[in-house]
C-alpha positions as CSV (number, residue, x, y, z in Angstrom):
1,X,102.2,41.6,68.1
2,X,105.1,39.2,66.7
3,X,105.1,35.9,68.1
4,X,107.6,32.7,67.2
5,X,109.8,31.9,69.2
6,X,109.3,29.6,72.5
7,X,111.1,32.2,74.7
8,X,108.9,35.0,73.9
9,X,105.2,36.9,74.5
10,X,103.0,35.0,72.6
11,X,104.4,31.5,71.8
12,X,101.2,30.3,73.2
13,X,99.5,31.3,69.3
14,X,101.7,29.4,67.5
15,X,101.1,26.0,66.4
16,X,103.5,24.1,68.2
17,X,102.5,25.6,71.3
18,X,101.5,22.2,73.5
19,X,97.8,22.5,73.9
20,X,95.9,19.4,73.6
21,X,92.6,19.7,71.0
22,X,89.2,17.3,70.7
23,X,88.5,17.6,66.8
24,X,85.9,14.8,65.9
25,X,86.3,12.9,69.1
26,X,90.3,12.8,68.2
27,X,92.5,14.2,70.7
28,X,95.4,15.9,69.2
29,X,98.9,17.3,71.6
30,X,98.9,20.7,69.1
31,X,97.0,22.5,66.4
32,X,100.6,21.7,64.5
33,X,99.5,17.7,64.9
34,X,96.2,17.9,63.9
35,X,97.1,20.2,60.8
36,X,99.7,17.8,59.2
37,X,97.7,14.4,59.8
38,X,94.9,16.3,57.9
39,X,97.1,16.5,54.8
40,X,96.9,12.9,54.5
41,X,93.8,10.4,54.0
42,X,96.6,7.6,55.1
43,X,94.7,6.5,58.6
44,X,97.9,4.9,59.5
45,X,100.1,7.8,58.7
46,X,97.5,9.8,60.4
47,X,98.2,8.2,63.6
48,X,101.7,7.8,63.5
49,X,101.4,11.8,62.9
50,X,99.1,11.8,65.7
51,X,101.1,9.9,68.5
52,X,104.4,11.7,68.5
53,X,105.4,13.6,71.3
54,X,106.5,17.2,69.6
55,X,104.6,19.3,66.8
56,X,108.6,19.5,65.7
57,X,107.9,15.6,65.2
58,X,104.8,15.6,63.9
59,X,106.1,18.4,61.1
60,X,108.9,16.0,59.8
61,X,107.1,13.1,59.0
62,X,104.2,15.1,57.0
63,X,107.3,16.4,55.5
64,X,109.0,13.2,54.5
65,X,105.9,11.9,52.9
66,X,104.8,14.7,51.1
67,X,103.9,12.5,48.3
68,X,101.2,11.0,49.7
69,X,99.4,14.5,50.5
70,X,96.1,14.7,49.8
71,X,95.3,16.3,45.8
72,X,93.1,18.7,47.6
73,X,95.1,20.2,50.1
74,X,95.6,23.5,47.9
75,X,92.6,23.7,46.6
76,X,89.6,26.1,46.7
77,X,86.3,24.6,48.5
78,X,83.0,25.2,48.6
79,X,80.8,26.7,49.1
80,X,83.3,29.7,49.6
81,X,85.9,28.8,47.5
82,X,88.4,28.8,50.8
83,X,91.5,26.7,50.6
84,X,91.2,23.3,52.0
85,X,94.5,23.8,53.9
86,X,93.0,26.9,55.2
87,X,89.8,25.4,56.3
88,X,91.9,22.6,58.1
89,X,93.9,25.7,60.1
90,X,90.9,27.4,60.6
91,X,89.2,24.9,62.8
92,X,92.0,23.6,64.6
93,X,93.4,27.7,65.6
94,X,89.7,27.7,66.7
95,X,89.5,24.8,68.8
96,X,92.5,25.7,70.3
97,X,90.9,29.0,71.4
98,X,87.7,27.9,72.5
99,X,88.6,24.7,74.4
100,X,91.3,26.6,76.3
101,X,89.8,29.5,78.7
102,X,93.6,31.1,79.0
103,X,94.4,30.9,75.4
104,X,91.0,32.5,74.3
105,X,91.8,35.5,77.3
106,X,95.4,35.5,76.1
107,X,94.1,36.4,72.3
108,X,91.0,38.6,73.5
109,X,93.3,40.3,75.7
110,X,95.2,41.5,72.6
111,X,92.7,43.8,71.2
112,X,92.4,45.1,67.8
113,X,96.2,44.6,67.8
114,X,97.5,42.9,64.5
115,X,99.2,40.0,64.9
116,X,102.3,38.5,63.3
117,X,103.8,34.9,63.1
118,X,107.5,36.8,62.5
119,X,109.5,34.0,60.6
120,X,111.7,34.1,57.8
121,X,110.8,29.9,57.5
122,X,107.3,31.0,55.9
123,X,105.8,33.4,53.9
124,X,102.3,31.7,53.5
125,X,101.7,31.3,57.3
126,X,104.0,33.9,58.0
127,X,105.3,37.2,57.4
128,X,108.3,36.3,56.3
129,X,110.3,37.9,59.5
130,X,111.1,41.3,57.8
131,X,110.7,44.5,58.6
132,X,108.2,44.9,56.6
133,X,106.4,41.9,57.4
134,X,105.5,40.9,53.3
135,X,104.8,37.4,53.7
136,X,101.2,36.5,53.7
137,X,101.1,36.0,56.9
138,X,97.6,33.8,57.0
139,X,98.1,32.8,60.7
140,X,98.3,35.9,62.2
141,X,95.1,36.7,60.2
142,X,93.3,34.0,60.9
143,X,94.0,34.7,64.3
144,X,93.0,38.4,64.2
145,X,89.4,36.7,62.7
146,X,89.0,34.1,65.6
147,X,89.8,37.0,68.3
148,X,86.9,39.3,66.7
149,X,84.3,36.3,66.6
150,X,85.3,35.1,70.4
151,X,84.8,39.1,71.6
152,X,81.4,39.0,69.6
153,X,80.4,36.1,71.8
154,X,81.8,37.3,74.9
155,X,80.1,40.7,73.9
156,X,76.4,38.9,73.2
157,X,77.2,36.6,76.4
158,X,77.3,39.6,78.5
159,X,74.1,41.2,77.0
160,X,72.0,38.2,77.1
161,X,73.6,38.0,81.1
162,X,72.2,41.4,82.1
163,X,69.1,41.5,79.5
164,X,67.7,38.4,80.8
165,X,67.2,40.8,83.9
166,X,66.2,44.4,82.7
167,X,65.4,45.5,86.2
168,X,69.2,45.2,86.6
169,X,70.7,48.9,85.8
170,X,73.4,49.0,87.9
171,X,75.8,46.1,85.8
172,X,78.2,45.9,88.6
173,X,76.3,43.7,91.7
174,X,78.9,46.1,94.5
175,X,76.8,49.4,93.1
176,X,73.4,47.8,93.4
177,X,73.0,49.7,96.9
178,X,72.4,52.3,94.3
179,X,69.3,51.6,92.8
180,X,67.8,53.6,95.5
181,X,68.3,56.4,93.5
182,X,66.6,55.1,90.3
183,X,63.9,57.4,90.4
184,X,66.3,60.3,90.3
185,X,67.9,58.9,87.0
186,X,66.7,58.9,83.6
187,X,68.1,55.3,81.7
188,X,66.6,55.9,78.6
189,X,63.6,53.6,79.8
């Protein structure tokens, strides 16, 4: 899956998609907001960053004050050694996907499917837009990681649903007319 643009599938996992986020009582208009106010201990320039309308916005003025980024923001953490930058995206990408029912469907929905931010503006987030897709691509990965830990919840969800009642067999409620014929079939019990 190769999403980018705002007139295709899949703008909706991009960054600048408008999806408003709660991250420590904050609210944020996109993932792109929250991630380039976080580059900055500057709580003034954090809310300017903050308060604009587009991600586009939002983008340009972490930009333009580059300098003032946080020494930290490439740098391994612990306890895993993950980069700080990457921690940052991490929990904003899953925010995004667990405070928003339609997003978190929209990504589950995608499968085992490998995913792609197609750009040629970034290889570190990106793939770099090629054929061959040779940027790093850490977005579309990240994303891949979030989708397999939302279908292990929905998965456990679904277990603890029907295993709170193990006299259930028949998972679908319209069939349950046939649990007359339990005694005829052998479920492993």
């Amino acid at each position: 899956i190769l999403f980018y643009n705002k007139d295709e599938p899949y703008y909706e996992f991009t960054n600048f998609y408008r999806a408003k986020i709660v991250i420590d009582y904050e609210e944020w208009p996109t993932t792109e907001h929250y991630f380039q106010a976080a580059k900055f201990h500057d709580k003034y320039l954090r809310n300017k960053i903050r308060n604009v309308y587009s991600a586009r916005e939002a983008f340009i003025i972490a930009r333009n004050n580059d300098f003032q980024k946080r020494k930290d923001w490439e740098s391994p953490q612990p306890p895993d050694n993950e980069i700080f930058k990457e921690t940052v995206m991490r929990s904003a990408l899953f925010e995004k996907f667990t405070q928003h029912k339609n997003l978190k469907y929209k990504l589950l929905s995608t499968g085992k499917v490998k995913i792609f931010e197609h750009t040629v503006n970034d290889r570190y987030w990106g793939d770099g837009g090629g054929r061959n897709h040779d940027g790093l691509n850490r977005l579309g990965i990240m994303l891949q990681k979030i989708r397999e830990i939302l279908m292990e919840e929905e998965k456990s969800n679904l277990i603890n649903k029907y295993d709170s009642h193990s006299f259930i067999k028949w998972v679908v409620p319209e069939l349950d007319e046939l649990r007359q014929f339990d005694d005829l079939i052998d479920f492993g019990n």
